[in-house]
C-alpha positions in Angstrom: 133.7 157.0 -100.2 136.9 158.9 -99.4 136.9 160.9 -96.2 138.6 164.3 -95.4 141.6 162.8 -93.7 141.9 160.7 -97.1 142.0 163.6 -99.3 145.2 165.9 -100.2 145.8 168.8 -97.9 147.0 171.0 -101.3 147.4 170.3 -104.7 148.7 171.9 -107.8 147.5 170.3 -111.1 149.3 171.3 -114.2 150.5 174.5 -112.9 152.3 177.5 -114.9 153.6 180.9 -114.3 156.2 183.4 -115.6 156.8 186.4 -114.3 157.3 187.2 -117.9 153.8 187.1 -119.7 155.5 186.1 -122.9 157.4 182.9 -120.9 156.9 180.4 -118.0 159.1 180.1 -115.6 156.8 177.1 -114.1 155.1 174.8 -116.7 152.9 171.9 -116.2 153.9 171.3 -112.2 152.1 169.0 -110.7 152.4 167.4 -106.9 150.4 167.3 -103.8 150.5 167.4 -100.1 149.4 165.1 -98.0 148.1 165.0 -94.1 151.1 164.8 -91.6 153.7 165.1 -94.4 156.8 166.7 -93.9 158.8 167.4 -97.3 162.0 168.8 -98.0 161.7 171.2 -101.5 165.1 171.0 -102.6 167.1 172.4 -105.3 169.7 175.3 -106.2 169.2 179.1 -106.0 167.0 180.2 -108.9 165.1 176.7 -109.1 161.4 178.0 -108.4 162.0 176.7 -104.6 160.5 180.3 -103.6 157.7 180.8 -106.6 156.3 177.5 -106.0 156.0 178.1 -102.3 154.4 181.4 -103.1 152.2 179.7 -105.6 151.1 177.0 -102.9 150.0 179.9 -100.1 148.1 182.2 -102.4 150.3 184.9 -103.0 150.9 184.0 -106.3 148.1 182.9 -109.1 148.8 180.5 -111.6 148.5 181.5 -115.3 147.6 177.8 -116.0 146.7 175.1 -114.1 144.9 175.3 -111.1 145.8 175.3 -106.9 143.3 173.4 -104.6 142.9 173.4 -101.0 140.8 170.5 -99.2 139.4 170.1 -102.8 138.8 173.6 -103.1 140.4 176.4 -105.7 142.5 177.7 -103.3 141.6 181.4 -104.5 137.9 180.8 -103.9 138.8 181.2 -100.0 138.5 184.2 -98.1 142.4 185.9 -97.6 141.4 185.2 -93.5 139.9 181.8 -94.1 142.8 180.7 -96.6 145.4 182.3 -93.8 144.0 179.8 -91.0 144.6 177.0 -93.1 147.9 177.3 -94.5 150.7 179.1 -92.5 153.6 180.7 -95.3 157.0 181.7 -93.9 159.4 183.5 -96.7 163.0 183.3 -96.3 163.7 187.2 -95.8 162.6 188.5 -92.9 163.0 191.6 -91.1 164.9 190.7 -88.2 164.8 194.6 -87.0 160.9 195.5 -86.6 160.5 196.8 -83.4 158.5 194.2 -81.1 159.0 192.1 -78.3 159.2 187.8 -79.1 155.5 188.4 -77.2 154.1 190.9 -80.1 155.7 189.3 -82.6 154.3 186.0 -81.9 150.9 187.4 -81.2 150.8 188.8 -84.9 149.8 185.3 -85.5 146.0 185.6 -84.1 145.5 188.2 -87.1 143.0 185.6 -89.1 140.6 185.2 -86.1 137.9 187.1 -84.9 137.6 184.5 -82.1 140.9 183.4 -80.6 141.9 179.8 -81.4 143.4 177.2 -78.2 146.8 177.8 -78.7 147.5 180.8 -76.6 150.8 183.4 -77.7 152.7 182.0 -74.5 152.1 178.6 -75.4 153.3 178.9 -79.0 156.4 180.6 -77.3 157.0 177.6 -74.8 156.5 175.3 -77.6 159.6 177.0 -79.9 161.7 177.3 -76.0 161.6 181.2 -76.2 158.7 181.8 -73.3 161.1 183.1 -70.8 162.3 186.0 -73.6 158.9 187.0 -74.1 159.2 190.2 -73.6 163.0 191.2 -74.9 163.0 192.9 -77.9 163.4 190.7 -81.2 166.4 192.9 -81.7 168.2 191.5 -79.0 167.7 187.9 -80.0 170.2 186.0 -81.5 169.9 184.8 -85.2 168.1 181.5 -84.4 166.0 182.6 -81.8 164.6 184.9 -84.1 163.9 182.8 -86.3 161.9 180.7 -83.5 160.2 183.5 -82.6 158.9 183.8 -86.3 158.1 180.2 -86.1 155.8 180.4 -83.3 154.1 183.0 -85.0 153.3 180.9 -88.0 152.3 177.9 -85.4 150.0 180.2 -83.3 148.5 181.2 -87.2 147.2 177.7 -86.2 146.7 176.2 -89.8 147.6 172.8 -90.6 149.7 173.3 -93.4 153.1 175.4 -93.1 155.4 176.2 -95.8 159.1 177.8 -95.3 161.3 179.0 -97.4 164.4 178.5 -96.5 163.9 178.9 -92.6 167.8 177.9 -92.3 169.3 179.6 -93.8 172.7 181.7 -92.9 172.1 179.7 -89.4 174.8 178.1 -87.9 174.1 174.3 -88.1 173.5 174.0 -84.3 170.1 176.2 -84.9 169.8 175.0 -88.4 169.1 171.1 -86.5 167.7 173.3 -83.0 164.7 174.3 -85.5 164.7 171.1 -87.7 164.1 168.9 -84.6 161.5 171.4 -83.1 159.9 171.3 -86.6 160.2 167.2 -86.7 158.8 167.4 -82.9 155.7 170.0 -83.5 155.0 167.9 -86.7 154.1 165.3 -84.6 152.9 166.4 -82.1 150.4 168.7 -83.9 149.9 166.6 -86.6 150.3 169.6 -89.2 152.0 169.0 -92.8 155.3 170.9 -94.0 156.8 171.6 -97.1 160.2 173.3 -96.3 162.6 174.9 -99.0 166.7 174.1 -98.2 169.2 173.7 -100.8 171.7 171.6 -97.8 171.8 168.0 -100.1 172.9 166.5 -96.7 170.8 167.9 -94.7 168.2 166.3 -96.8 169.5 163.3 -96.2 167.3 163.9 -92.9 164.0 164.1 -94.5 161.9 161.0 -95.1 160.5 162.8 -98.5 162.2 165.2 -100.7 161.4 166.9 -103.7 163.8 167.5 -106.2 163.4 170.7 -108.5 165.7 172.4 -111.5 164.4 175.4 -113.6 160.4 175.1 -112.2 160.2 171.1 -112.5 160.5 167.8 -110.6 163.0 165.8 -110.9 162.1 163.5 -108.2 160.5 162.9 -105.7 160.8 160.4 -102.8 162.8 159.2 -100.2 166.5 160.8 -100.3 167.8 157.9 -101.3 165.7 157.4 -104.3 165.9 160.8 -105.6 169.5 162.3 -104.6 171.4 160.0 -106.2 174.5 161.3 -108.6 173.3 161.7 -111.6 169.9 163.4 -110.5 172.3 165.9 -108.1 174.3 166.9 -111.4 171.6 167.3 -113.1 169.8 169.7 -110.7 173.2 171.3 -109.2 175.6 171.2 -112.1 178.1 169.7 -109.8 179.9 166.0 -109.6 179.6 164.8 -106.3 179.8 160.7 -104.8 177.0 159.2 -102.9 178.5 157.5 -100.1 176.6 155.1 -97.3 178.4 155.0 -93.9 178.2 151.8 -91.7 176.1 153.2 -89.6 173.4 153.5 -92.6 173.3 157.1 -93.0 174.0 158.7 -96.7 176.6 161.4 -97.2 176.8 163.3 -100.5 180.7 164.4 -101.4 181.7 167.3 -103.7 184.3 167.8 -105.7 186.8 170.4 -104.6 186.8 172.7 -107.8 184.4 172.5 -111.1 186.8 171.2 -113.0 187.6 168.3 -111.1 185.8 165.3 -110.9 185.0 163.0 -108.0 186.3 159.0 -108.7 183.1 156.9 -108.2 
């Protein structure tokens, strides 16, 4: 008999959507999530990256197919219930509202009627912003906001989180500052990830990825299974070499201009 632990955290089965009626945008998708994962959902601008995320917390329902939470339709739970399971991040966020890192975070307690362990000031230690926790948001700098929006998500307390792009336009100090906080709170927590990025290199970092182009996988896998050349043309519409240094790491090359083509 399986148990709980053995079962997928989320899983889409056969999955379509358009946001045309008359055309989907997402046909047949199919994967799963499983406990403690962390996944990188890669693939260029216009891939799905976003509509599957959406699609995976609830905001979106599929026209086909069907969504399922710990076995469950995901749109049989309650909005509160579904929202302390699975914690959904979008890329654009509104960097101006006008609250203190302390308010902000605390925005996160809105599925409970009784307050889960975490407390607000430990979700801020947790992300490094407890001592800022009450300046204004406004006053933060890019990637301390988007910390503070992190330990909002993380005091949500569910054990699922998806982002959507949570790097980008981040300088690549805070682009690894919250990769390794998310790689430490992964563990630490236990709690599964599926994060959007369209950085091929910085995939490189992940020990899954998933490989989308128009609503479909290409691949999915370790990096070096699924970013190899021809899958990365095929997704990106760009030539790039596949290189591996001595020290074992992989490092993706691109061509300098579309019309010229990297020497393999």
């Amino acid at each position: 008999m399986s148990s709980r632990a053995d079962l997928p955290i989320l899983e889409l089965s056969g999955v379509g959507f358009g946001y045309d009626r008359d055309a989907h945008f997402i046909s047949s998708l199919s994967f799963s999530i499983l406990n403690g994962q962390f996944i990188g959902l890669l693939g260029a601008n216009g891939s799905g990256k976003s509509t599957i995320l959406k699609l995976a917390s609830g905001l979106l329902k599929p026209s086909a197919g069907q969504v399922t939470l710990w076995g469950k339709s995901l749109h049989q739970y309650r909005q509160k219930d579904r929202a302390k399971l699975i914690s959904y991040l979008p890329q654009f966020l509104d960097m101006h509202i006008p609250f203190t890192v302390r308010e902000l975070v605390s925005m996160g307690l809105y599925p409970y009627d009784i307050l889960p362990d975490m407390t607000a000031e430990e979700a801020m230690e947790l992300v490094g912003l407890k001592e800022k926790s009450d300046i204004p948001l406004a006053q933060l700098s890019g990637g301390e906001k988007r910390r503070a929006f992190i330990a909002m998500t993380l005091l949500q307390g569910s054990g699922l989180v998806l982002l959507d792009e949570p790097l980008v336009n981040l300088d690549i100090k805070f682009q690894l500052e919250i990769y390794r906080l998310l790689r430490d709170l992964q563990k630490q927590k236990n709690i599964s990830i599926l994060m959007a990025l369209h950085d091929m290199n910085f995939a490189m970092q992940f020990e899954t990825v998933m490989l989308i182009k128009q609503g479909s996988i290409l691949g999915a896998g370790t990096p070096e299974e699924v970013l190899t050349k021809d899958t990365i043309r095929d997704a990106f519409d760009v030539d790039v070499t596949v290189r591996k240094q001595d020290s074992g790491e992989m490092i993706i090359s691109y061509a300098r201009n579309t019309g010229e083509r990297l020497q393999d």
